[in-house]
LUMPA-461816 format. One record per residue (C-alpha): x, y, z; residue in one letter; residue number from 1. Coordinates in steps of 0.001 Angstrom, whole numbers. Layout:
BEGIN
+---------+---------+---------+------+-----+
:       u :       v :       w : code : pos :
+---------+---------+---------+------+-----+
:       X :       Y :       Z :    a : NUM :
...
+---------+---------+---------+------+-----+
***
This chain:
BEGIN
+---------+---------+---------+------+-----+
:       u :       v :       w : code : pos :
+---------+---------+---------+------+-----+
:    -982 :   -3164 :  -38457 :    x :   1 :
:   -2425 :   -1646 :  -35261 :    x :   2 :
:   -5546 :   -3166 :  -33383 :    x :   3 :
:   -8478 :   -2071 :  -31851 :    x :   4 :
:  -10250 :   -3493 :  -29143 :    x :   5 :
:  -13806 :   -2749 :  -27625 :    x :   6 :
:  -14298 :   -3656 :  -24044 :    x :   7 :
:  -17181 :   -2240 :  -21132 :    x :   8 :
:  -13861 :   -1848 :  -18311 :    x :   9 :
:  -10491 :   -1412 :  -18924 :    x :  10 :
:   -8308 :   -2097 :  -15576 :    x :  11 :
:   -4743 :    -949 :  -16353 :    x :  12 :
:   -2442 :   -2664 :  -13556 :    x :  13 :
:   -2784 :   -6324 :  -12105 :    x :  14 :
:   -1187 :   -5343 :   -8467 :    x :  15 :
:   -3779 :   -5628 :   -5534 :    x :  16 :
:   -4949 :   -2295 :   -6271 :    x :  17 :
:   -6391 :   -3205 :  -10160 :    x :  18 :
:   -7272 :   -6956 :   -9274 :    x :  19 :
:   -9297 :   -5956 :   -6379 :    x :  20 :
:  -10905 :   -3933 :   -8475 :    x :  21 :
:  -11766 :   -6225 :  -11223 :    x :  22 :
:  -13129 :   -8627 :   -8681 :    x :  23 :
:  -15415 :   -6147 :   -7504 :    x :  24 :
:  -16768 :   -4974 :  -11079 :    x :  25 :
:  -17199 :   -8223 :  -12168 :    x :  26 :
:  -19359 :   -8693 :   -9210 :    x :  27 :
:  -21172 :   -5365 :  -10285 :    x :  28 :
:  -22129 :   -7495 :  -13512 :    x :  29 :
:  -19267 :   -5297 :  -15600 :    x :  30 :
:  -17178 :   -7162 :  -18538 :    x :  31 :
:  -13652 :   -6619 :  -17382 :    x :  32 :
:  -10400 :   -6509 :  -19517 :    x :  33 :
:   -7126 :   -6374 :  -17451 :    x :  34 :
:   -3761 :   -4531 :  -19118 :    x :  35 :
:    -425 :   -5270 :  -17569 :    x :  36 :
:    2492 :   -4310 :  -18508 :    x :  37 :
:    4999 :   -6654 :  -16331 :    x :  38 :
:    4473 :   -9762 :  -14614 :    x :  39 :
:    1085 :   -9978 :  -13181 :    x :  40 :
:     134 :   -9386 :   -9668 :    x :  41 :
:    4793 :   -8433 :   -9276 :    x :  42 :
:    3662 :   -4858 :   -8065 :    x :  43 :
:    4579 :   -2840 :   -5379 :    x :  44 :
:    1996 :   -5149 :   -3426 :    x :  45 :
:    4112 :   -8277 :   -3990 :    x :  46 :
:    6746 :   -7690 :   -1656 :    x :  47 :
:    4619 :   -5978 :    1180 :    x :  48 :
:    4937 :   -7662 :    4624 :    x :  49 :
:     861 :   -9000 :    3885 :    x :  50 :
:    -381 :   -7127 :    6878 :    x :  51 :
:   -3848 :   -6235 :    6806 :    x :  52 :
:   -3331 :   -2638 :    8850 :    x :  53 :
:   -6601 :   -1039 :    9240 :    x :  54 :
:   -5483 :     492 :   12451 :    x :  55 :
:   -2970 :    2642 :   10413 :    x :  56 :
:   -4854 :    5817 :   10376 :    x :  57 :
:   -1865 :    7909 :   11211 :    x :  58 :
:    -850 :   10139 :    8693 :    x :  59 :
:    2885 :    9955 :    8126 :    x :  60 :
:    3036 :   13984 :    7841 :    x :  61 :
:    2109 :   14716 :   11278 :    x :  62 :
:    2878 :   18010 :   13486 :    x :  63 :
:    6543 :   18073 :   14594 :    x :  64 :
:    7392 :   15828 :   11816 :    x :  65 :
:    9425 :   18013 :   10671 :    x :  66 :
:   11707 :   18417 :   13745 :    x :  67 :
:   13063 :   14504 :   12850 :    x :  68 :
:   12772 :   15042 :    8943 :    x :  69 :
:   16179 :   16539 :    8540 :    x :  70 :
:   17790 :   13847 :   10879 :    x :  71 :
:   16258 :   11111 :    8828 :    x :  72 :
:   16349 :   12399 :    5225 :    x :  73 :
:   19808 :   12678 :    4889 :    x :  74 :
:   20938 :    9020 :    6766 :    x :  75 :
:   20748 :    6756 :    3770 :    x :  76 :
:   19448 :    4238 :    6318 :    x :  77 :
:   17003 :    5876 :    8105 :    x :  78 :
:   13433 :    5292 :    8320 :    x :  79 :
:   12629 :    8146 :    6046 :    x :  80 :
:   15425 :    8884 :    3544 :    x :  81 :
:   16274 :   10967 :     552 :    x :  82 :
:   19309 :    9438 :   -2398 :    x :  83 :
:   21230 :   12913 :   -2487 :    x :  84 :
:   20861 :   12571 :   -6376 :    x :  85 :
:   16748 :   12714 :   -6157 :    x :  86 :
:   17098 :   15142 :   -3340 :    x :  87 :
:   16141 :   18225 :   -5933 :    x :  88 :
:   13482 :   16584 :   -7874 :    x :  89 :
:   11638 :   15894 :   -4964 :    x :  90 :
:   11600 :   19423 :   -3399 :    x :  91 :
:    8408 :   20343 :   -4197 :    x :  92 :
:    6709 :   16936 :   -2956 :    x :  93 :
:    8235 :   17431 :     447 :    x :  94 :
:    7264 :   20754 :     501 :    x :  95 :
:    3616 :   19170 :    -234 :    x :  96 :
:    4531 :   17347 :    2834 :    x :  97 :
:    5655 :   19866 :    5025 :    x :  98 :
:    2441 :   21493 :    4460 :    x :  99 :
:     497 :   18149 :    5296 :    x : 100 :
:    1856 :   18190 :    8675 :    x : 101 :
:     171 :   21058 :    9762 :    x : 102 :
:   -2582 :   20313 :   12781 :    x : 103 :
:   -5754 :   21217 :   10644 :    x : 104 :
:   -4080 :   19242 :    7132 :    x : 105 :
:   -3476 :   16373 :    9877 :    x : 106 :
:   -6779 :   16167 :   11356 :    x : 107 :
:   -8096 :   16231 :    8088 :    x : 108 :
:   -5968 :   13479 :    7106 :    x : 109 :
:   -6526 :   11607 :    9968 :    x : 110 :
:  -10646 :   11040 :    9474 :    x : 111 :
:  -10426 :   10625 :    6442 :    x : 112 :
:   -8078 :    7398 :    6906 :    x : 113 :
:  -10308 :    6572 :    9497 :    x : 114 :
:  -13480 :    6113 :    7234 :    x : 115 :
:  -11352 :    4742 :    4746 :    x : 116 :
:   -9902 :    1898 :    6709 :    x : 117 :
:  -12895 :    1676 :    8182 :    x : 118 :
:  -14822 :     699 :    5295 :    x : 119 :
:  -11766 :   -1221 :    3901 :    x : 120 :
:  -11818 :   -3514 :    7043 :    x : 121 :
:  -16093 :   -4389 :    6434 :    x : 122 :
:  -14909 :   -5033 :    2620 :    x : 123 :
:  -12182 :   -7222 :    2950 :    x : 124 :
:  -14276 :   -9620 :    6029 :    x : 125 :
:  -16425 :  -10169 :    2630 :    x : 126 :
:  -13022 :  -10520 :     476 :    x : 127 :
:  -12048 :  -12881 :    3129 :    x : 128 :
:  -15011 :  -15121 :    3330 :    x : 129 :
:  -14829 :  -15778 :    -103 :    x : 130 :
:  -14176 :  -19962 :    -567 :    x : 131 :
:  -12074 :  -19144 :   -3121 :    x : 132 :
:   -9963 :  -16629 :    -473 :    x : 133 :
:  -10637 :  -17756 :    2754 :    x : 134 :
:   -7276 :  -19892 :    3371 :    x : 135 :
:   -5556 :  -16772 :    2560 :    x : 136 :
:   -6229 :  -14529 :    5292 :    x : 137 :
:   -5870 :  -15286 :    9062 :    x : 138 :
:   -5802 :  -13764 :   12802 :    x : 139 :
:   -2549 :  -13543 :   13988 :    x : 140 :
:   -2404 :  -10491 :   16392 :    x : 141 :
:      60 :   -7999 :   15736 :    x : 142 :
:    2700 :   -6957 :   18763 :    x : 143 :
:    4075 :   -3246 :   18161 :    x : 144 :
:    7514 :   -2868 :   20325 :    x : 145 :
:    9257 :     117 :   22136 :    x : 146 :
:   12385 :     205 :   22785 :    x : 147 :
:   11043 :    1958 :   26025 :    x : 148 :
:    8348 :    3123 :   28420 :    x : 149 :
:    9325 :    6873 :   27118 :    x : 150 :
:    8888 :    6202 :   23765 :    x : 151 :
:    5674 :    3637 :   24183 :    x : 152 :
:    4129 :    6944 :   26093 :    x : 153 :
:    5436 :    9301 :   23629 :    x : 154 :
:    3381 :    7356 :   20924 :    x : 155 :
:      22 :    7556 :   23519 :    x : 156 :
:   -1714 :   10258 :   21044 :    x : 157 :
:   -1674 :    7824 :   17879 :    x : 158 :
:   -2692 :    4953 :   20272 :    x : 159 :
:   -5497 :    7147 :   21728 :    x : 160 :
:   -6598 :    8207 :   17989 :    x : 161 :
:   -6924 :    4672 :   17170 :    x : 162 :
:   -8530 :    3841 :   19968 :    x : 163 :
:  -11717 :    6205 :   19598 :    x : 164 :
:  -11817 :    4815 :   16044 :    x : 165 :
:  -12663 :    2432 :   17211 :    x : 166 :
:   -9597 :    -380 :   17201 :    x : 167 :
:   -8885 :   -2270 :   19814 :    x : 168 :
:   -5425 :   -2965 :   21684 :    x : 169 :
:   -3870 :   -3123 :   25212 :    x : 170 :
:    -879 :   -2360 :   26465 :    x : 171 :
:    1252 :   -5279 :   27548 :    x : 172 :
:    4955 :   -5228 :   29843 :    x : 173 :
:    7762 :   -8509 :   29817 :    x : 174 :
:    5766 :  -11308 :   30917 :    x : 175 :
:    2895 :  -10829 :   27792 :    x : 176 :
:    5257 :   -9879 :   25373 :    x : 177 :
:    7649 :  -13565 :   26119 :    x : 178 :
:    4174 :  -15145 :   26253 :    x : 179 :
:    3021 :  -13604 :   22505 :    x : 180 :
:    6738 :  -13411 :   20742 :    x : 181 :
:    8963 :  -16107 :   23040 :    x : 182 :
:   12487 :  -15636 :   21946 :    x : 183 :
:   12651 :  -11636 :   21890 :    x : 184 :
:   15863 :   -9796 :   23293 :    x : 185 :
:   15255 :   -8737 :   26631 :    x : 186 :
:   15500 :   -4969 :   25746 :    x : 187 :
:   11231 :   -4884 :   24862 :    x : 188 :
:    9471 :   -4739 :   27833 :    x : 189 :
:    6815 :   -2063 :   26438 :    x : 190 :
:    4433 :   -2938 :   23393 :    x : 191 :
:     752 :   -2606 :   22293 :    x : 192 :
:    -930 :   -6184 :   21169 :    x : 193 :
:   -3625 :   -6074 :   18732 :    x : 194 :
:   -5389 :   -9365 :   19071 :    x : 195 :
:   -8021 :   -8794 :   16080 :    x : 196 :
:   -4926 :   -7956 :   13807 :    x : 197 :
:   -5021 :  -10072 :   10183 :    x : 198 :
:   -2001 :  -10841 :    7757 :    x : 199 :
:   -2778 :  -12585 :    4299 :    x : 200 :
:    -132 :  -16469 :    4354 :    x : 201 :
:    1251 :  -14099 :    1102 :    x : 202 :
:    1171 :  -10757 :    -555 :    x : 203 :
:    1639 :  -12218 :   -3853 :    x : 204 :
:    -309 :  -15523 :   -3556 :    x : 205 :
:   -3149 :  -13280 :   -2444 :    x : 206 :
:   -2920 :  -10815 :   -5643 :    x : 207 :
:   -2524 :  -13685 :   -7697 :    x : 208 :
:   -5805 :  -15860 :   -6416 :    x : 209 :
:   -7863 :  -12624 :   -6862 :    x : 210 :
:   -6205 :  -12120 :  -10530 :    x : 211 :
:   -6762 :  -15958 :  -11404 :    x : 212 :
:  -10494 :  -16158 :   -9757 :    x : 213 :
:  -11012 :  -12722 :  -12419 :    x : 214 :
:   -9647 :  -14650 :  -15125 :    x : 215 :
:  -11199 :  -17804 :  -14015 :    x : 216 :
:  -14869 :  -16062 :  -14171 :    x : 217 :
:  -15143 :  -14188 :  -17557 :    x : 218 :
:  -12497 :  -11567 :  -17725 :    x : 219 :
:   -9074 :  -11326 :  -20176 :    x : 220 :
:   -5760 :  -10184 :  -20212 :    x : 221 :
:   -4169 :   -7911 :  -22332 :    x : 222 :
:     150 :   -7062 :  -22347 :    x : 223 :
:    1102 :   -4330 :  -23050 :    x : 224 :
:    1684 :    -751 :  -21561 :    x : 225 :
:    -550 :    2204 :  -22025 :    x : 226 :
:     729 :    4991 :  -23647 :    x : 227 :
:   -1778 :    7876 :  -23659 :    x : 228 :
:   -5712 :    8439 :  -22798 :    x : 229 :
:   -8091 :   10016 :  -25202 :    x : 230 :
:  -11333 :   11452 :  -25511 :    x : 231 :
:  -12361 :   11343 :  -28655 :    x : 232 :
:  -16379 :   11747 :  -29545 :    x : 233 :
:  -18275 :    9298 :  -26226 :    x : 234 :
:  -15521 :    6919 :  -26291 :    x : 235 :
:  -12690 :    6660 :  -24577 :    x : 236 :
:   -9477 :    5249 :  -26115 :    x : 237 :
:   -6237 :    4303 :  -24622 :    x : 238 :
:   -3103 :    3987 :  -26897 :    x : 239 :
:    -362 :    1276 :  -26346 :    x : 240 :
:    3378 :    1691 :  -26841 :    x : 241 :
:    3442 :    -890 :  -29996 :    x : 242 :
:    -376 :    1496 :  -31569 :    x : 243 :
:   -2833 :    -532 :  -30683 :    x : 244 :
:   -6022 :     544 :  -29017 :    x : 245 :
:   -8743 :    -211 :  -26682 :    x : 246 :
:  -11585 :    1117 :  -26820 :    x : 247 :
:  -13796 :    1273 :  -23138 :    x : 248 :
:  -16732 :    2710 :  -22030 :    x : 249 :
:  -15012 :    2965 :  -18424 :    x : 250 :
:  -10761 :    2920 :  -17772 :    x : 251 :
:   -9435 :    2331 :  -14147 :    x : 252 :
:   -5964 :    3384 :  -13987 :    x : 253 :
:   -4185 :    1436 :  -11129 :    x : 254 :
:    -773 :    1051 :  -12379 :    x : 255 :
:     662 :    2292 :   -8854 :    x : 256 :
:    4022 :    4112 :   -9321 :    x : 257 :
:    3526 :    4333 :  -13024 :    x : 258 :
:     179 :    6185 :  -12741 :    x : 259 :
:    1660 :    9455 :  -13094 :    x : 260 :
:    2710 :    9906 :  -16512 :    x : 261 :
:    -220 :    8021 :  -18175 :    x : 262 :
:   -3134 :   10400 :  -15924 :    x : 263 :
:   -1075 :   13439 :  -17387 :    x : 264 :
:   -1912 :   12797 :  -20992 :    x : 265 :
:   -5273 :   13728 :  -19575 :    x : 266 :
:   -4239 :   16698 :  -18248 :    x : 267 :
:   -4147 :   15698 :  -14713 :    x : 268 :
:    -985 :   16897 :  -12598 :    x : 269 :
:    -426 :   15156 :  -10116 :    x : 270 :
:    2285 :   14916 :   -7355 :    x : 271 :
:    2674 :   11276 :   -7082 :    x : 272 :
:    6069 :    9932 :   -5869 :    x : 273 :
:    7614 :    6607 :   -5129 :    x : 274 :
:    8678 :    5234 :   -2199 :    x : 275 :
:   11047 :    2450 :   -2659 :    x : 276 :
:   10215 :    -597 :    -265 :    x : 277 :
:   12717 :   -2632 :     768 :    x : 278 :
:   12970 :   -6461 :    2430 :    x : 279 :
:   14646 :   -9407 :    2814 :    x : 280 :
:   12622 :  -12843 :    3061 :    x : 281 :
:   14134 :  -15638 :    5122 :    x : 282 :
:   13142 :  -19578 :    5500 :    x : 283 :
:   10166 :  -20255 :    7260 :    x : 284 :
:   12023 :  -21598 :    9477 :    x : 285 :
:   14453 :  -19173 :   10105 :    x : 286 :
:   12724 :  -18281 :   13547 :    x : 287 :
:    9708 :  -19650 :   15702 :    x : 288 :
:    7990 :  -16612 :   14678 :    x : 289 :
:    4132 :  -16421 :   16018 :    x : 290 :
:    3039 :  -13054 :   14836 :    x : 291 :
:    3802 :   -9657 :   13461 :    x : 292 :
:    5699 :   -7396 :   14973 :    x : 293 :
:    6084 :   -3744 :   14639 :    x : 294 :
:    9318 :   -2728 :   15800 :    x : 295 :
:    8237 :    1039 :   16283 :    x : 296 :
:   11126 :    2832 :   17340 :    x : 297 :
:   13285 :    1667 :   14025 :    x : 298 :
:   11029 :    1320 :   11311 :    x : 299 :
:   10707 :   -1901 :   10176 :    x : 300 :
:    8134 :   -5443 :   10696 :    x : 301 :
:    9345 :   -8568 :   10722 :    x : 302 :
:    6243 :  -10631 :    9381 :    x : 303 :
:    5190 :  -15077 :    9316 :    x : 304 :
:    4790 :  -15841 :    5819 :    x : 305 :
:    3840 :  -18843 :    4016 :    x : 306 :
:    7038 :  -18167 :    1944 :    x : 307 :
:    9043 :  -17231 :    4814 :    x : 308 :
:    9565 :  -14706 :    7179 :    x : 309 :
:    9817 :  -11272 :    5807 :    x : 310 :
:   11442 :   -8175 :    7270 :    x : 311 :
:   11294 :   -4740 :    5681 :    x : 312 :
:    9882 :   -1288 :    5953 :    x : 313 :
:   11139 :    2236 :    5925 :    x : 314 :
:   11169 :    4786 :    3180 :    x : 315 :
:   13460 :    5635 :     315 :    x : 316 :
:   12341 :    8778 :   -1723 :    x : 317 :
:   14390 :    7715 :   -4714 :    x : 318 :
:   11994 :    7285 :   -7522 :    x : 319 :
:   11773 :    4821 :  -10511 :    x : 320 :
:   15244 :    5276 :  -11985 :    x : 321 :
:   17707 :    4905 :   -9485 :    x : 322 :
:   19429 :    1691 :   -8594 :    x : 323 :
:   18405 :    -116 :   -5371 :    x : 324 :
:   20273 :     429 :   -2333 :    x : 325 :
:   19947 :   -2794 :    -350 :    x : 326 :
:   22199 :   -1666 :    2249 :    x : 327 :
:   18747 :    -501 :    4119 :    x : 328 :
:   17465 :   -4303 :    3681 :    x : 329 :
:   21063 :   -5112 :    5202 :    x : 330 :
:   20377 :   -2520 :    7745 :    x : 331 :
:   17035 :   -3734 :    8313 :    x : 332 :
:   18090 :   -7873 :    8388 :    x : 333 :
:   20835 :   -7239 :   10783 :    x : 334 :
:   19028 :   -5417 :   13175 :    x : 335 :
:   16363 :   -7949 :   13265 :    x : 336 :
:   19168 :  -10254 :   14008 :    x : 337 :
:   19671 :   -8641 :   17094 :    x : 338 :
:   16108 :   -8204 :   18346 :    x : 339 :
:   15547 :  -11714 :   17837 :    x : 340 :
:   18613 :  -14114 :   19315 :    x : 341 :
:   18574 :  -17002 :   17175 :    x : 342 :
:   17373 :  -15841 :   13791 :    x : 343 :
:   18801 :  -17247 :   11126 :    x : 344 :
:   19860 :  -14863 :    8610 :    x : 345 :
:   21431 :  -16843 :    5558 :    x : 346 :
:   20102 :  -17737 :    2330 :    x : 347 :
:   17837 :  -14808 :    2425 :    x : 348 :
:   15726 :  -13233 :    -770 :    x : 349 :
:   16267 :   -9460 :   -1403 :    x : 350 :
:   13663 :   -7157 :   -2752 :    x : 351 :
:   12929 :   -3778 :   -3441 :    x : 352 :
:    9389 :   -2357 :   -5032 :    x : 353 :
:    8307 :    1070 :   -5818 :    x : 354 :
:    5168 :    2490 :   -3524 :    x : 355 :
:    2944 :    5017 :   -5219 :    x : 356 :
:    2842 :    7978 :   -2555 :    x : 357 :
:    1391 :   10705 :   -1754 :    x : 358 :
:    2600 :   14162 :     160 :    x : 359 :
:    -571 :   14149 :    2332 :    x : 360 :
:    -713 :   10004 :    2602 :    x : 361 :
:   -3857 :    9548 :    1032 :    x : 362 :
:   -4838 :    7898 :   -2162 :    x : 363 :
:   -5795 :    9317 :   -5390 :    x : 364 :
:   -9564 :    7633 :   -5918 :    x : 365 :
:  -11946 :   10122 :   -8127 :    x : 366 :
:  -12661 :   10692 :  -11953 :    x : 367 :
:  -10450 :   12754 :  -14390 :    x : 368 :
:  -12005 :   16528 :  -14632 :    x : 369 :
:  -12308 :   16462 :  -18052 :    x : 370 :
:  -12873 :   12750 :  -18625 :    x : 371 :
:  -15388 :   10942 :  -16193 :    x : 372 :
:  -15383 :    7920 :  -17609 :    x : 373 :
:  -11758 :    7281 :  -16339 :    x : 374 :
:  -11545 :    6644 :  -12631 :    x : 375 :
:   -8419 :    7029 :  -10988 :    x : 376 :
:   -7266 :    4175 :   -8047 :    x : 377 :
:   -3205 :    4851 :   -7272 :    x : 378 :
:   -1334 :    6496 :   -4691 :    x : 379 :
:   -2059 :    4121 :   -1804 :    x : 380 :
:    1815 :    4037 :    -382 :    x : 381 :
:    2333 :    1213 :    1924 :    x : 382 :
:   -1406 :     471 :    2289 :    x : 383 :
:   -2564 :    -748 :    -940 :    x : 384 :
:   -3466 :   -4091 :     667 :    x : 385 :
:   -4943 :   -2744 :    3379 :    x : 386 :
:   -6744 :    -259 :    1390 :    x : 387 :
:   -7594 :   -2165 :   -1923 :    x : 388 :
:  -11316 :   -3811 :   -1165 :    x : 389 :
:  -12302 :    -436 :     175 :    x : 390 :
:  -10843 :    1272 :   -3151 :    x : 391 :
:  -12695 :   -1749 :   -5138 :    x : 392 :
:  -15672 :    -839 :   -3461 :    x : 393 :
:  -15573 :    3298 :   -4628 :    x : 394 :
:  -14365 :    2391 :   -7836 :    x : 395 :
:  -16867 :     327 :   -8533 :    x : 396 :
:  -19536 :    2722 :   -7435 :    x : 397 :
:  -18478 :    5537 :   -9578 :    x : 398 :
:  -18007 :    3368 :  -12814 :    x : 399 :
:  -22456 :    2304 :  -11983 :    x : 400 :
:  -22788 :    6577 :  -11349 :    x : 401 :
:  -23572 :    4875 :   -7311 :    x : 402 :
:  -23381 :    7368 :   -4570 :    x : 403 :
:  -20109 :    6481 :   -2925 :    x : 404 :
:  -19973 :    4572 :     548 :    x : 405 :
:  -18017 :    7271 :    1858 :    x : 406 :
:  -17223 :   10705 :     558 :    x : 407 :
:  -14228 :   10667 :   -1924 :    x : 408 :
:  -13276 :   14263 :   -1561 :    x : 409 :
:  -10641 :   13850 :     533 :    x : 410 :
:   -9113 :   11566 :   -2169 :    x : 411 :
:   -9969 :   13949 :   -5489 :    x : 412 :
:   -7313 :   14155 :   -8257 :    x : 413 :
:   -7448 :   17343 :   -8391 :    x : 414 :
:   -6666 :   18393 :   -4682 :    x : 415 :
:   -2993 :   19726 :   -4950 :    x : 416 :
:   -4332 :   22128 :   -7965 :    x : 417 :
+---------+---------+---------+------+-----+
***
């Protein structure tokens, strides 16, 4: 026998993305019902490095990206790579992308993850100073390393970009970077430092607090996977797999990766792929490690957790079916071996997670066409952390019919129409 339930705001997805979210509308004074339909707060978000990266305003398809794409696509353990089995389904993102790259679809890109991340970093100093929160989150710095001078200038006009937004760095040679990060290979005598840059002590432990303090303060849990989205008279009704519904005055879908089929039953298309994350976690004390760093030049961060020290990064284009291919978290670990003499690599933790993305790098934050009282909140790639108070804040603002904090345009469903 099926079930119905009546709630004011359905969340769909308990990653950072959906509990942010429900923070924020329970704040707002909404009633808030949370549907999951895996292990709570074991998203995409989980197995992030837990680096708060406002300054990442850079939009992966920039001009000339292109020129490196082909090099990189087709090395299963590049920074940017393509399974040759996915490589046809995902023609028409990357030609999304290719489009993206263009100097007036990159400047465009550019502000508007500016005033994004901008708004993201004022709403997660108010996350942060939460009681509740507050041991979560700390000032590290963050070191980003070249390999050399040449490629530290060659990266000048992102530095310069994110310097007139307002971010603040300098640019440090040998004897600053052994005073920040003792113990690197002598090789990196070029980086940026970022003394204002945050990390959360755990991606996870993070998304879970927020999810508990939800639960804690009024709002439930439902399992179970939504199936479909209906309109049917004022309400709005979302179907589960096993028939039973749930009936909301508002839905937020923020299911990440799995946001794609469900927004379709309303009769949104949208191009939404998934980058598969990879990383290996280490003991904590695997390495006297006092910060993040960026290593630039081969895509990957090695990062201090709580849990350990984490190393991952670059992109797999693969989607949601394929098996993992933790050679690139091999790759990755073994390289980081190198760049840091000493680091012990046993007994490691393997992971891989699937990132919502988007050809143009931006998220999907807006109302269905048809249906406005569904909100949309997916499609933040590798920045759902960074990105998720900011996304709380818009999301709540359009479920209370609020004039948004910024404009949302940029982010609108229906852009690739």
């Amino acid at each position: 026998m099926t079930k119905t339930l009546k709630c004011d705001v359905l969340v769909i997805g308990t990653g950072i993305i959906g509990s942010m979210a429900a923070l924020y509308l329970q704040n707002a004074g909404r009633e808030v019902v949370l549907l999951e339909r895996g292990e709570v707060a074991r998203g995409a978000s989980s197995g992030n490095a837990g680096i708060l990266a406002f300054p990442e305003i850079i939009p992966i398809p920039a001009p000339g990206i292109m020129k490196k794409a082909p090099r990189w696509l087709f090395d299963p353990l590049g920074p940017l790579s393509v399974p040759p089995a996915y490589a046809a389904k995902i023609a028409p993102w990357l030609w999304r992308f290719w489009r993206a790259s263009a100097e007036r679809s990159f400047r465009h890109g550019l502000k508007s993850l500016t005033d994004l991340n901008r708004l993201a970093a004022m709403e997660m100093a108010h996350v942060a100073a939460m009681p509740e929160l507050s041991h979560l989150v700390s000032k590290t710095g963050t070191l980003d390393l070249y390999d050399s001078e040449a490629s530290l200038n060659a990266a000048r006009r992102d530095w310069d970009e994110k310097e007139s937004a307002g971010f603040t760095f300098q640019r440090v040679g040998r004897p600053e970077i052994e005073e920040l990060q003792p113990g690197l290979a002598p090789q990196f005598r070029h980086a940026m430092f970022s003394p204002d840059g945050l990390q959360v002590s755990d991606p996870y432990d993070f998304n879970r607090a927020i999810f508990d303090l939800v639960i804690a303060r009024g709002a439930s849990l439902r399992k179970g996977e939504a199936e479909r989205i209906d309109a049917v008279g004022e309400s709005t009704i979302v179907t589960l797999e096993n028939g039973d519904k749930i009936d909301a005055d508002r839905v937020v879908i923020a299911c990440g990766a799995w946001s794609r089929k469900l927004v379709a039953t309303l009769g949104s298309i949208v191009p939404l792929e998934t980058e598969r994350g990879y990383n290996t976690t280490l003991s904590p004390n695997a390495f006297n490690l006092t910060r993040q760093l960026y290593f630039n030049d081969h895509g990957f961060v090695v990062t201090p957790l709580s849990t350990g020290i984490r190393i991952g990064g670059a992109v797999e284009l693969g989607g949601l079916e394929l098996k993992p291919n933790f050679r690139r978290a091999e790759a990755m670990l073994k390289k980081a071996g190198r760049f840091l003499p000493g680091l012990k690599l046993e007994g490691g933790k393997q992971w891989m997670g699937f990132r919502p993305s988007m050809p143009d790098c931006l998220p999907v934050i807006g109302t269905a066409r048809a249906t406005p009282s569904v909100i949309y909140a997916f499609g933040h790639g590798h920045l759902g952390l960074t990105q998720s108070a900011a996304t709380a804040r818009l999301v709540t603002q359009l479920a209370s019919g609020e004039d948004t904090e910024i404009s949302i345009d940029p982010f609108r469903p229906g852009r690739f129409s």
